[in-house]
ROVEXKE-252017 format. One line per 8 residues: number of its first residue (from 1); their letters; for each residue x, y, z of C-alpha. Coordinates in Angstrom, 1 decimal. Example, Ala and Ser with C-alpha at 12.3 -4.5 7.8 and 13.67 -1.06 7.14 Angstrom:
residues 2
1	AS	12.3/-4.5/7.8 ~ 13.7/-1.1/7.1;
//
This chain:
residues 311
1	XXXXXXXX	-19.3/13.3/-0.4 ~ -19.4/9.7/-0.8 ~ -19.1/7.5/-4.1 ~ -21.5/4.8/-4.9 ~ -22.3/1.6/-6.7 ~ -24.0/4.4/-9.5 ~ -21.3/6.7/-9.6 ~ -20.9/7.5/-13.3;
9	XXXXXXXX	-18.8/10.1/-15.1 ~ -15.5/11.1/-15.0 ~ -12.5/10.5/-11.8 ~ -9.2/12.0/-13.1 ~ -6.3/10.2/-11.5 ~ -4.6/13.5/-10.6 ~ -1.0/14.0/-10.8 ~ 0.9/15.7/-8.1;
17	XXXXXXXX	2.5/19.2/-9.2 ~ 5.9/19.2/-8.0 ~ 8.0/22.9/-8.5 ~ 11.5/22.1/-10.4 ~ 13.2/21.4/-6.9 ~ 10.9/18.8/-6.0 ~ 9.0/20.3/-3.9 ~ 4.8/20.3/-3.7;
25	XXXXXXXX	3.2/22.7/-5.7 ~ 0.4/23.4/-3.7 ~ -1.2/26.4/-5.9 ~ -0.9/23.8/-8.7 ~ -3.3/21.7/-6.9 ~ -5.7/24.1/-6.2 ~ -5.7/25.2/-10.0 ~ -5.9/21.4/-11.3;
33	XXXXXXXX	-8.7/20.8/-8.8 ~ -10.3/24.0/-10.3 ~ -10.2/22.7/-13.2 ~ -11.5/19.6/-12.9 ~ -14.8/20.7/-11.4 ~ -15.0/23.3/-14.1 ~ -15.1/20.6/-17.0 ~ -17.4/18.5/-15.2;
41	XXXXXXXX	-15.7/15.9/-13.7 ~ -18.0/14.0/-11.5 ~ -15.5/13.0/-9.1 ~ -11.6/12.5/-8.7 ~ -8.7/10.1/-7.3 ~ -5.4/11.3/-5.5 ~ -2.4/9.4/-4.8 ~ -2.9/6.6/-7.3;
49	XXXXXXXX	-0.3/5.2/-9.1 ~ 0.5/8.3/-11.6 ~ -0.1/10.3/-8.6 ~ 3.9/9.7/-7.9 ~ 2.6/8.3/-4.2 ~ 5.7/6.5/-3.3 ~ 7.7/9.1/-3.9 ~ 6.1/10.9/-0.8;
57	XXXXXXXX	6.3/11.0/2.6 ~ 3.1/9.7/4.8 ~ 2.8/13.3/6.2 ~ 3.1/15.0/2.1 ~ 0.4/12.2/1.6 ~ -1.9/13.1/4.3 ~ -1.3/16.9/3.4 ~ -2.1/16.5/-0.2;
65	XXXXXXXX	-5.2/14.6/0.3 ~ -6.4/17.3/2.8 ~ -5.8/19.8/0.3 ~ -7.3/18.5/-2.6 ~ -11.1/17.0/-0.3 ~ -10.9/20.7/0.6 ~ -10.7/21.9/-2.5 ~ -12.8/19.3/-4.7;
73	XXXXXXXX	-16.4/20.7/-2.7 ~ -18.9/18.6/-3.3 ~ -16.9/16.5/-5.9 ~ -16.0/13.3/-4.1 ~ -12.5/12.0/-3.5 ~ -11.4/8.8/-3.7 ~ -7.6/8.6/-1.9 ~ -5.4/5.8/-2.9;
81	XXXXXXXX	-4.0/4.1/-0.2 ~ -2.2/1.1/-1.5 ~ 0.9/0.0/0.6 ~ 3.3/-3.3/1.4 ~ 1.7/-3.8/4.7 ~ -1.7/-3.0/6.4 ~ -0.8/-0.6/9.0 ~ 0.3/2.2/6.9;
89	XXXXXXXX	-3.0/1.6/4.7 ~ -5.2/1.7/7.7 ~ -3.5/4.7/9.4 ~ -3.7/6.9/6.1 ~ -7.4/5.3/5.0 ~ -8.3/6.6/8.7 ~ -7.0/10.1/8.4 ~ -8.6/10.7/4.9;
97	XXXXXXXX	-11.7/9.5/5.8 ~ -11.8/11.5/9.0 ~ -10.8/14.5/6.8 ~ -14.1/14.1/4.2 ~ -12.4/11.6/2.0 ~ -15.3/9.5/-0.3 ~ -13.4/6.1/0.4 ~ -10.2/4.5/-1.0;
105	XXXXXXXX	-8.7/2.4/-3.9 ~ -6.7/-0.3/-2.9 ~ -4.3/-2.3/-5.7 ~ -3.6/-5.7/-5.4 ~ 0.8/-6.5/-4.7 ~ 2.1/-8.1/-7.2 ~ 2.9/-11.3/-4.9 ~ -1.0/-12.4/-5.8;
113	XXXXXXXX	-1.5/-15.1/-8.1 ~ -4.2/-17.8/-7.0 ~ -7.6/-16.6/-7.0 ~ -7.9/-17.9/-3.1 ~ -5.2/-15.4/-2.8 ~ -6.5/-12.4/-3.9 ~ -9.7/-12.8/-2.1 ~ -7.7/-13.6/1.1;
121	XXXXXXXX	-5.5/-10.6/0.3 ~ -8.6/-8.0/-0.2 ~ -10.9/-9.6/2.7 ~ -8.0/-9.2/5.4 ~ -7.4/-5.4/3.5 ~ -11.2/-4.3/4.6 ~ -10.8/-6.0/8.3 ~ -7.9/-3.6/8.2;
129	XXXXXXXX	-9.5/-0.2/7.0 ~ -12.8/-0.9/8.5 ~ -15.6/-2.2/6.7 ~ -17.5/1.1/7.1 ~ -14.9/2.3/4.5 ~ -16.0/2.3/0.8 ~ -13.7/0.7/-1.6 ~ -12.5/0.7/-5.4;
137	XXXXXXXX	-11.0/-2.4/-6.5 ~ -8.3/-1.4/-8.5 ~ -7.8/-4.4/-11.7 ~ -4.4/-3.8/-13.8 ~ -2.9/-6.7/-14.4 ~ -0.5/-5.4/-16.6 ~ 1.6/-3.2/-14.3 ~ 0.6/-5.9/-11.3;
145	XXXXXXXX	0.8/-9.1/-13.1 ~ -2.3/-9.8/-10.7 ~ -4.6/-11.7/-12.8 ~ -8.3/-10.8/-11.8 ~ -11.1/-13.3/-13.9 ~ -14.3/-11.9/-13.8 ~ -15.1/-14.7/-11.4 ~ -13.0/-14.1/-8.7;
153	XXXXXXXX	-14.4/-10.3/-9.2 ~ -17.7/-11.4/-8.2 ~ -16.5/-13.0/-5.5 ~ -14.6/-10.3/-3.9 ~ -18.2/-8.1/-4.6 ~ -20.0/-10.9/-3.2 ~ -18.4/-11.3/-0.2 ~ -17.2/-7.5/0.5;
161	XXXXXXXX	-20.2/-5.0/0.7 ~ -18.0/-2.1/0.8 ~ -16.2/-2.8/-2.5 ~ -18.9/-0.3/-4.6 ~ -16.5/0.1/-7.9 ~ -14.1/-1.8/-10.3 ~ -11.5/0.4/-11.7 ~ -11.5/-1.9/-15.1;
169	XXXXXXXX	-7.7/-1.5/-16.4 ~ -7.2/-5.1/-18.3 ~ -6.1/-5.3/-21.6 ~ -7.8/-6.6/-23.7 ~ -10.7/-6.3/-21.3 ~ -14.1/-5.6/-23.5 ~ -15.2/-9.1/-23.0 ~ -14.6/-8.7/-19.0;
177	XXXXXXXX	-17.0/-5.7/-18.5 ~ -19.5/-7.9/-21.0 ~ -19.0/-10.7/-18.3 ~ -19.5/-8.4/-15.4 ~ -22.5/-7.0/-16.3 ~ -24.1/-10.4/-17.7 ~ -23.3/-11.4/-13.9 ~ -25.6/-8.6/-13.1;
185	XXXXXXXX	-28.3/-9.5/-15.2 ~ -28.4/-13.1/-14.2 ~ -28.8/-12.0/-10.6 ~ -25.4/-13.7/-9.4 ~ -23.5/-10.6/-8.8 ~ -25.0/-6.9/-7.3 ~ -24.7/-4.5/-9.4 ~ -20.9/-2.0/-8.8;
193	XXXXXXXX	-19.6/1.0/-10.7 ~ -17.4/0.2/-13.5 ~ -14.7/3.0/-14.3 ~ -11.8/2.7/-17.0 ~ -8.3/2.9/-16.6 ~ -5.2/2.6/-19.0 ~ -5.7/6.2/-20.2 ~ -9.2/5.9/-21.3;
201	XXXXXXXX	-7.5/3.9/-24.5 ~ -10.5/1.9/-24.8 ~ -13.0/4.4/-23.5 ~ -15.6/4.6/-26.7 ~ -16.4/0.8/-26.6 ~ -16.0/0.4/-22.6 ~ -18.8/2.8/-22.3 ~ -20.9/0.6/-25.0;
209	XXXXXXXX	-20.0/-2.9/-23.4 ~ -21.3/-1.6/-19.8 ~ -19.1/1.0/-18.2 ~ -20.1/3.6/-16.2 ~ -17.3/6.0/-17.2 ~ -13.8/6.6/-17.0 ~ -11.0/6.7/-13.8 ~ -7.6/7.4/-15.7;
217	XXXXXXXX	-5.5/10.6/-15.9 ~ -5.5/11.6/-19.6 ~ -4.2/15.3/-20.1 ~ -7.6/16.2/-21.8 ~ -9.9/15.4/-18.7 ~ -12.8/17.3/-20.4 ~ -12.9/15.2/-23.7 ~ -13.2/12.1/-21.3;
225	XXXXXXXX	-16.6/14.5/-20.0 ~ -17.5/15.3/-23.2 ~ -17.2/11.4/-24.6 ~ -19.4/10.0/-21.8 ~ -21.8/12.4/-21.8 ~ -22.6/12.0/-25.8 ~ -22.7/8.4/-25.2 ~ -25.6/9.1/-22.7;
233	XXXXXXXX	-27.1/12.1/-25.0 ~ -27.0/9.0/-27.4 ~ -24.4/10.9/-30.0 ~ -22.7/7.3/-30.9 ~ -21.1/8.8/-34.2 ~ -20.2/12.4/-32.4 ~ -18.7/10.4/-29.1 ~ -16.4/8.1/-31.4;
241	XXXXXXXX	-15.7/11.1/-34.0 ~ -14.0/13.1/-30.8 ~ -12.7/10.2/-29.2 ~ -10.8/9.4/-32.7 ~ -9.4/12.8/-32.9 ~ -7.8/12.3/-29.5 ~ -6.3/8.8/-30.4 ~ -3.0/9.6/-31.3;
249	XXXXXXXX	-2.3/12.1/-28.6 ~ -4.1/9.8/-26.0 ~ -1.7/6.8/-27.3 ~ 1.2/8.7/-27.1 ~ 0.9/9.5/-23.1 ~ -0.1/5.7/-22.4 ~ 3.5/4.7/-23.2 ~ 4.5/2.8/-19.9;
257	XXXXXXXX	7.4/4.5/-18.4 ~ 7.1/7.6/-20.4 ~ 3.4/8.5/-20.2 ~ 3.3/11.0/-16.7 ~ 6.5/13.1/-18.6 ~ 4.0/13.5/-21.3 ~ 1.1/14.6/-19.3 ~ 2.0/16.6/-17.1;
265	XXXXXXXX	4.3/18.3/-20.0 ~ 0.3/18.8/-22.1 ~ -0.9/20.0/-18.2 ~ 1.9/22.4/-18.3 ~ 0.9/23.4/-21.5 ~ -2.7/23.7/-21.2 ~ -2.0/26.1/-17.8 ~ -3.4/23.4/-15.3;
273	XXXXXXXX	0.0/23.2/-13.7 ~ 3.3/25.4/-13.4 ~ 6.0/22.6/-14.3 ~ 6.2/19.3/-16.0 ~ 8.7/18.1/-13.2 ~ 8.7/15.0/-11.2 ~ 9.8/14.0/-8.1 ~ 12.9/12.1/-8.4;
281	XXXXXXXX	13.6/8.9/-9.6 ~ 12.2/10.7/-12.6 ~ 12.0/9.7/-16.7 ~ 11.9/13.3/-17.9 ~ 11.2/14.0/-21.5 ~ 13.8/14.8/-23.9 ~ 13.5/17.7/-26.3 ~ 12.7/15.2/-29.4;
289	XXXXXXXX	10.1/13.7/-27.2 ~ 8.8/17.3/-26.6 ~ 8.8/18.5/-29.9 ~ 6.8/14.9/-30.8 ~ 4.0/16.2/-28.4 ~ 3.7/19.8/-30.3 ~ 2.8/18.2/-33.5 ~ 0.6/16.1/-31.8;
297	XXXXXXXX	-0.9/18.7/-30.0 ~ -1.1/21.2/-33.4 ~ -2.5/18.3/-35.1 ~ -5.4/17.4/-32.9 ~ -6.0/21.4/-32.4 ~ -7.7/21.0/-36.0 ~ -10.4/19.0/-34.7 ~ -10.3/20.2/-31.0;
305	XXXXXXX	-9.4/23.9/-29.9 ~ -8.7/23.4/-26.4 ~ -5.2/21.5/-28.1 ~ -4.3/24.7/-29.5 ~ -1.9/26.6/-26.8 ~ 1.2/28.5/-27.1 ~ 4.2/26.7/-27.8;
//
């Protein structure tokens, strides 16, 4: 299944499951995947940055994304293959694709800083994949410190056919999406799919300034579902009312450093995965940090019963 420029809805970032001794938890995967297609995610990404991907192996990579396009069905899956050099981005891109893979999500290094730079960097990226290969351009300046202007956005659209999404991740960024999509309207930009990131923290008035959805890994998957499609239902009030009750759970995991421990500790806890455990080097949670997370979680239960699990 392929992605397009009007690809709306929800793309989890999945985690991978590790067991406690590091290993892969493949049953994990096939449960979180599961799940996923079961709250109505429209699509999914694998190997992104939360994904733990350079704490694995090329072959673990290639294995996992096998797994998981064999197990999403008709839900595509977008593999990111980010890397220092070209060759191990083409190589993996190649192997995904060949294996039913929707396309790829490439993040700019952090060695970008001119606007001529970025273009150069993302032009010579799709005469590496292939320019059959459909692309999401992956914007987070704070964990790249690549700055992305909505101008040289348009450009890298403009003069890349195959890029088809933004994954929106700046901060603040309401105004950038507003930009984007005036671009659109004046005719000086084709129209792309515009999916959130940073945890969906923003996700209420992303969706009214012109998103199409969200791409982020929350631990709550289906309230992301449930948000975007009230919006389009037109349920302003009901969309913000949920979205609010998830605010201070949804803050909590965006802490930078901190914020996988806390999902996959909720993930855990809501059954979508045996273990909260990470591949080493690791930031596990301590049991103050854990005991934060239950009251969180018994809190936001009042409003939302899918928080309320045992523990």
């Amino acid at each position: 299944m392929k992605f397009s420029v009007d690809s709306k809805g929800v793309y989890p970032i999945a985690p991978t499951p590790f067991l406690d001794d590091g290993s892969i938890d493949r049953k994990s995967i096939d449960r979180m995947i599961d799940f996923y297609n079961e709250c109505g995610c429209t699509g999914l990404t694998v190997l992104g940055q939360l994904g733990e991907a350079p704490k694995l192996d090329a072959t673990e990579s290639l294995d996992i994304a096998s797994q998981v396009i064999a197990r999403a069905g008709d839900m595509p899956v977008i593999v990111g293959v980010s890397a220092p050099g070209f060759a191990s981005m083409r190589s993996l891109t190649r192997d995904v694709m060949d294996r039913g893979a929707a396309g790829v999500m490439i993040a700019p290094p952090n060695t970008l800083r001119t606007d001529d730079q970025i273009v150069t960097y993302y032009t010579q990226a799709v005469e590496a994949i292939g320019a059959d290969v459909p692309f999401v351009l992956q914007d987070y300046p704070l964990t790249f410190s690549v700055q992305m202007s909505p101008n040289v956005i348009r450009r890298i659209v403009t003069d890349l056919p195959s890029c088809l999404m933004l994954k929106h991740e700046d901060w603040p960024g309401l105004e950038k999406i507003s930009t984007l999509r005036r671009f659109e309207k004046e005719g000086s930009m084709r129209h792309i799919s515009i999916m959130v990131g940073n945890n969906g923290l923003f996700l209420d008035y992303e969706l009214e300034r012109g998103a199409d959805g969200a791409n982020t890994g929350y631990a709550f998957p289906d309230m992301l579902c449930d948000v975007v499609r009230l919006k389009e239902q037109g349920k302003r009030d009901e969309a913000h009312d949920l979205f609010d009750a998830h605010l201070p759970l949804l803050r909590y995991e965006q802490q930078p450093g901190a914020g996988l421990a806390v999902r996959k500790y909720i993930m855990m806890k809501r059954g979508i995965i045996s273990s909260a455990a990470q591949r080493r080097p690791a930031s596990p949670m301590s049991e103050l940090a854990r005991l934060e997370v239950d009251n969180l979680m018994r809190r936001l239960a009042r409003h939302d019963p899918r928080a309320n699990v045992a523990g």
